[in-house]
N, C-alpha and C positions, 0 to 999 in steps of 0.2 A: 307204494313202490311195488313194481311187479315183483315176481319170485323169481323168474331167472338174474335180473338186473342186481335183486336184494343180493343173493347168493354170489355172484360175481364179483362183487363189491366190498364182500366179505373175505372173499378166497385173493383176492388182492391187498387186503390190509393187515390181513393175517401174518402174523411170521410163521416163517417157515422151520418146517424140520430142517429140512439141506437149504444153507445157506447161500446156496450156488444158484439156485433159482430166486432169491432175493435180486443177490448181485446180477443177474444174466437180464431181470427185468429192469431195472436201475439203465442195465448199457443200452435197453431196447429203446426207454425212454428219452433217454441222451444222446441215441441213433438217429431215431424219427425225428426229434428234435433240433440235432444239427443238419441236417438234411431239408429241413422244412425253413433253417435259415438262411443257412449258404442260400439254397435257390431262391428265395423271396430277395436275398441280395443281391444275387447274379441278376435277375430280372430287372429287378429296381438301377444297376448299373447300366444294363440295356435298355430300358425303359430313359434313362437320364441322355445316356449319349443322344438318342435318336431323338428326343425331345427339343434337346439343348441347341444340339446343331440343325434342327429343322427349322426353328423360330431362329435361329441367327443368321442361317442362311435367306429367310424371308423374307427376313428384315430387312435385308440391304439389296437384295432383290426380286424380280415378279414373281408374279403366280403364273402368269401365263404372257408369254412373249409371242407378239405378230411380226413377221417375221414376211417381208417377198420371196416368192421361188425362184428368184434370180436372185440371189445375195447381193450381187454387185452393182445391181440396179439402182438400189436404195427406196428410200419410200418417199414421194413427193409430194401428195397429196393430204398429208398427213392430219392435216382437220379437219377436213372432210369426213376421214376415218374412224377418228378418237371421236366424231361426232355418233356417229353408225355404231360402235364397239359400246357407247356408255347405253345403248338402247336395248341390249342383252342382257335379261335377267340374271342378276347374281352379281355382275358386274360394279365394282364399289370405284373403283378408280379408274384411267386409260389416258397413259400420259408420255408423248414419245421423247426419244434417247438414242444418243449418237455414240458409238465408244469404236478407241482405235488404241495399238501399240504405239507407245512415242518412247525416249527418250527423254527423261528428266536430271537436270546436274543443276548442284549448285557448287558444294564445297569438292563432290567430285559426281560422276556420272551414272545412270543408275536408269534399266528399263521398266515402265509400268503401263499397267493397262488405264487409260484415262478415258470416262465416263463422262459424256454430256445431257444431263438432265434439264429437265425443264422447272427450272427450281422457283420461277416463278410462277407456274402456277397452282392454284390453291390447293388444288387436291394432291399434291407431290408435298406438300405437306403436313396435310392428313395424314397421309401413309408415314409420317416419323423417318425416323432417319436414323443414322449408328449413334452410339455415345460420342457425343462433343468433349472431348478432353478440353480444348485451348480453341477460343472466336467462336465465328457462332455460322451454323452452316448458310444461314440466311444472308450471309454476305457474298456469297456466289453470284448476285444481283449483284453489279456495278451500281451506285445511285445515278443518274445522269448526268449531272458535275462532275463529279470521283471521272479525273482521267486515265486511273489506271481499272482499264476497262476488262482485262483475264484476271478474274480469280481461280486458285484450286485449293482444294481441301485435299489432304493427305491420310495412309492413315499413319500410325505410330510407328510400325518399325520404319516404313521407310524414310518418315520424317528423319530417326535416330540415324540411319544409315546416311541421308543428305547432311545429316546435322545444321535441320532447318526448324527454328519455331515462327509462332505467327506473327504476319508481320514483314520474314524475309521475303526476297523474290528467288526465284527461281527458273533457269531457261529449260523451254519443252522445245523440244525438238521432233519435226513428224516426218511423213514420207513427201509430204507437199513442199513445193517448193518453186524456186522461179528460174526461168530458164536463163542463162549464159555460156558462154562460146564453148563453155566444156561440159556443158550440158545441162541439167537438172540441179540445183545447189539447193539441198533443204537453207530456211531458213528460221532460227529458234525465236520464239516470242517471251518474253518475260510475263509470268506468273508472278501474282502476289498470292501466298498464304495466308487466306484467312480462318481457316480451320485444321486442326489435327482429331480425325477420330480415332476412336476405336469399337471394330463389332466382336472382338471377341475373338475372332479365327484369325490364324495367323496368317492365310494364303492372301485374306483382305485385306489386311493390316500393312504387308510387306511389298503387296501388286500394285493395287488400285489407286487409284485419284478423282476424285469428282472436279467437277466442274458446270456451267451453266450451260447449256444445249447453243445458245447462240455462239460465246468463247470458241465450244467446239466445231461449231461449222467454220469458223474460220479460221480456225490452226488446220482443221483439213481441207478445206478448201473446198469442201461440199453445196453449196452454196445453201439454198432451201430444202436440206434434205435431212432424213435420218435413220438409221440402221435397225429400227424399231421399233413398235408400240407396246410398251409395258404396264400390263395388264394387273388389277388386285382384285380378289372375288371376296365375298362376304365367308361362303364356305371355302376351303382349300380345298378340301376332298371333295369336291365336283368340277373339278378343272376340267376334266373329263366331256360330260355333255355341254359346259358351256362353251371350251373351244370349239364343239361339232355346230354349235350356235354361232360363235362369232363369223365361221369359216361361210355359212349360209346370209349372213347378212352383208358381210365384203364379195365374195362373189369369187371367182377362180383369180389367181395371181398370188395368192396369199397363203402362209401355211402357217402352224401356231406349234409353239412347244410349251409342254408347262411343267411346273417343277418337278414332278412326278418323272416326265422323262430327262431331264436334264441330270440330275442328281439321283438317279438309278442305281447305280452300280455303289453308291454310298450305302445307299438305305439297306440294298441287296447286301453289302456284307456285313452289315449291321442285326439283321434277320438272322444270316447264318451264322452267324455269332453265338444270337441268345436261342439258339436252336442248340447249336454243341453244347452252352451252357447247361439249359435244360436236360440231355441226354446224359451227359457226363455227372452231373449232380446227382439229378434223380438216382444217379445208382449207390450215393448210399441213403436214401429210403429203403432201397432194394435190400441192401446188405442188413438194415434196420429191422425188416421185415422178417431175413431169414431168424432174426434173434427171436421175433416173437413167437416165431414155430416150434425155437428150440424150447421156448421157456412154456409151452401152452402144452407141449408134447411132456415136459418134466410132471408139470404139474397132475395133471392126467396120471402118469405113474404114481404121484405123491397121494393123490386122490381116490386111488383105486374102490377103498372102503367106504368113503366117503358118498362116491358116485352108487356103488353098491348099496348103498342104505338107501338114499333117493328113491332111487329105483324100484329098491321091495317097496319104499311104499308110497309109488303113484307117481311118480315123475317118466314120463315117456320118454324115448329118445330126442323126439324133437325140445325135450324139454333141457336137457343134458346138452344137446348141440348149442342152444343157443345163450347157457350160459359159458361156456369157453367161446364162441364165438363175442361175446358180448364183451370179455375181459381183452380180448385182443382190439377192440374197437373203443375203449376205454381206453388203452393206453396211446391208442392211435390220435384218439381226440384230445388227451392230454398233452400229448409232445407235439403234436399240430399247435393249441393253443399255446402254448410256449417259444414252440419257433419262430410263431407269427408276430409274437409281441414285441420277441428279441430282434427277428430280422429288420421290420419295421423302426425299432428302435435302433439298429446299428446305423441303418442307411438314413436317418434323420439329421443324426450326429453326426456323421461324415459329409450327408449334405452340407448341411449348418455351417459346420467350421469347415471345412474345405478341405479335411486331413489328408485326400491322398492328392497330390500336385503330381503335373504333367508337364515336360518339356513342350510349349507353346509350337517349337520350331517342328518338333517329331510330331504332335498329336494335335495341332492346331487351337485346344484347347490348354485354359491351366491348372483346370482339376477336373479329377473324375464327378461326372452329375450323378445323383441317386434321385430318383423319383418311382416310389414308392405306388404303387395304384389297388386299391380293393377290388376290382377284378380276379388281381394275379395274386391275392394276399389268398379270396376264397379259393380259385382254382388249385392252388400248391394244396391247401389245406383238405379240401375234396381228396387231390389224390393221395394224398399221405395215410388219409382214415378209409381211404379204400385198397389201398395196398396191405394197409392192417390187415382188412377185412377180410383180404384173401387167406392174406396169410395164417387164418384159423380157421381156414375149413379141413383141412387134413386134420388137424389136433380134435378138432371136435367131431367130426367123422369117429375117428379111434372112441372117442371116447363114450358117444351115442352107442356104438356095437361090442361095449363091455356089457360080460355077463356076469349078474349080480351075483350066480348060485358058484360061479368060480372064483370070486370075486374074497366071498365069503365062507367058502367049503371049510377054512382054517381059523377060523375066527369063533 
């Protein structure tokens, strides 16, 4: 063991004359400590939200939507295109989808956003699909006998809100309709429920309705057409170059959004979030830190003779600075290790059993997620033991330009 590290190690386990620099080190360590858990929590709660709603929002929709620059055009041509889109690297899926507002009642009346996917084919069910509480989504396929030819799948709240399970029918009501003498008359079709899911977020749960892409062409009266090609990529995070790819192999007419821009302003206040976290935490490390000044600065006075003797016999300044340096970075590395173990262990157990629950209708979720990452475990812990680190350079400073002969004049 070196000599400064020996000695440091020593002047720490030591008891003290003045008991007050025991206790002052005790809070420094309980400072850094708690400081080094809170934020490993805070993180791991930002780390869970943005995790948790990233993958469920994914889930139930693309990565990257194709999209005509005329909106109201629609897309006609459509396999033609999903043929051209599956030839671009990265590309896993490319399967198009019709959605519109309708009108849905059964026991009473109730608007949602209804979805027509192409649920027959194969790759639409690759990509999975939300939790199946009740049927199975794969009955969105009519069989060819079965003459009740609209299926939809609901999700849960607004199943509870129709007070519909599988099985009932349901009337959808859209903007299409047939003309007579007073004009335009929607006309509703009856739906059978063959599914009720759930993803998890309540804006899905309580809007939305699937259906089969054909169903949906003819409740809107679209003929051969549809409002999209929805796209899944192997990586997510390359949405980027591979829409400036898709954009290059369809040719002008075409514009592409992907989840990245859609759900922006989520992710954005999600970021600024665990940025205040981080600011706002971090300051008591800060406040942590000033205790280690206090207590390195005592020491030094309790040490006077001590450093004095060193000193007459061979220890240099720089050799005096870097054992109070060294006890300041000891404490830092200990209440690091501490925090790290506690934090990670808080946010497991909360993960696990789901302790802290969320109002579903306010937060779309029903518990806080914690997800925990060794990244942000070593990063918090770096700067805890470097915040130490500063904070013994003044104390060891002082204590490097004691002079041994003043030191000692009374002795």
């Amino acid at each position: 063991m070196k000599f400064e590290l020996f000695v440091a190690l020593r002047y720490l386990k030591a008891k003290r004359k003045q008991a007050a620099i025991s206790i002052i080190t005790i809070i420094s360590i309980l400072g850094v400590t708690a400081g080094v858990t809170a934020l490993i929590v805070a993180l791991a709660i930002s780390r869970g939200f943005r995790e948790d709603l990233q993958s469920k929002l994914l889930r139930g929709t693309s990565h990257i939507n194709v999209v005509p620059v005329d909106v109201n055009a629609g897309i006609a041509n459509y396999p033609a295109l999903v043929s051209k889109i599956k030839t671009v690297k990265g590309i896993r899926s490319a399967t198009p989808a019709l959605y519109s507002a309708v009108l849905v009642s059964a026991a009473r009346p109730d608007g949602i956003m209804l979805k027509g996917m192409a649920v027959d084919d194969p790759e639409f069910l690759a990509q999975g699909f939300f939790d199946v509480l009740q049927g199975s989504a794969l009955e969105l396929v009519a069989p060819p006998d079965d003459p009740v030819r609209d299926r939809i799948a609901l999700g849960t709240e607004i199943a509870k809100r129709l007070g519909t399970f599988v099985g009932d029918f349901v009337s959808i009501l859209s903007d299409e309709g047939t003309l007579s003498p007073v004009g335009n008359v929607p006309v509703p079709r009856k739906f059978k429920v063959v599914a009720i899911f759930s993803s998890g977020l309540a804006d899905f749960d309580s809007s939305w309705g699937f259906t089969s892409l054909t169903s949906a062409q003819r409740l809107f009266g679209t003929g051969d057409l549809v409002s999209l090609i929805e796209c899944h990529v192997s990586d997510i995070y390359q949405v980027k170059p591979i829409s400036t790819e898709i954009l290059k192999v369809l040719g002008p007419g075409y514009a592409t959004k992907d989840w990245q821009e859609l759900y922006r302003p989520i992710f954005q206040a999600l970021q600024l979030e665990r940025l205040v976290m981080i600011v706002t935490i971090g300051l008591i490390v800060l406040v942590a830190a000033l205790n280690i000044i206090i207590v390195l600065i005592m020491m030094v006075m309790e040490k006077n003779r001590d450093i004095a003797v060193l000193m007459s016999m061979g220890a240099t300044q720089g050799t005096v600075r870097r054992i109070f340096m060294l006890q300041g970075v000891i404490i830092g590395v200990v209440a690091s290790i501490m925090g790290s173990i506690a934090g990670v262990l808080i946010s497991w157990v909360c993960d696990k059993y789901q302790l802290i629950r969320l109002e579903t209708d306010v937060y779309s979720i029903s518990h806080v997620p914690f997800r925990s990452s060794l990244w942000d475990v070593l990063l918090v812990s770096a700067a805890a033991i470097a915040i130490s680190f500063v904070a013994t350079l003044y104390p060891s400073k002082n204590a490097a330009q004691l002079d041994p002969v003043v030191a000692l004049r009374y002795e």
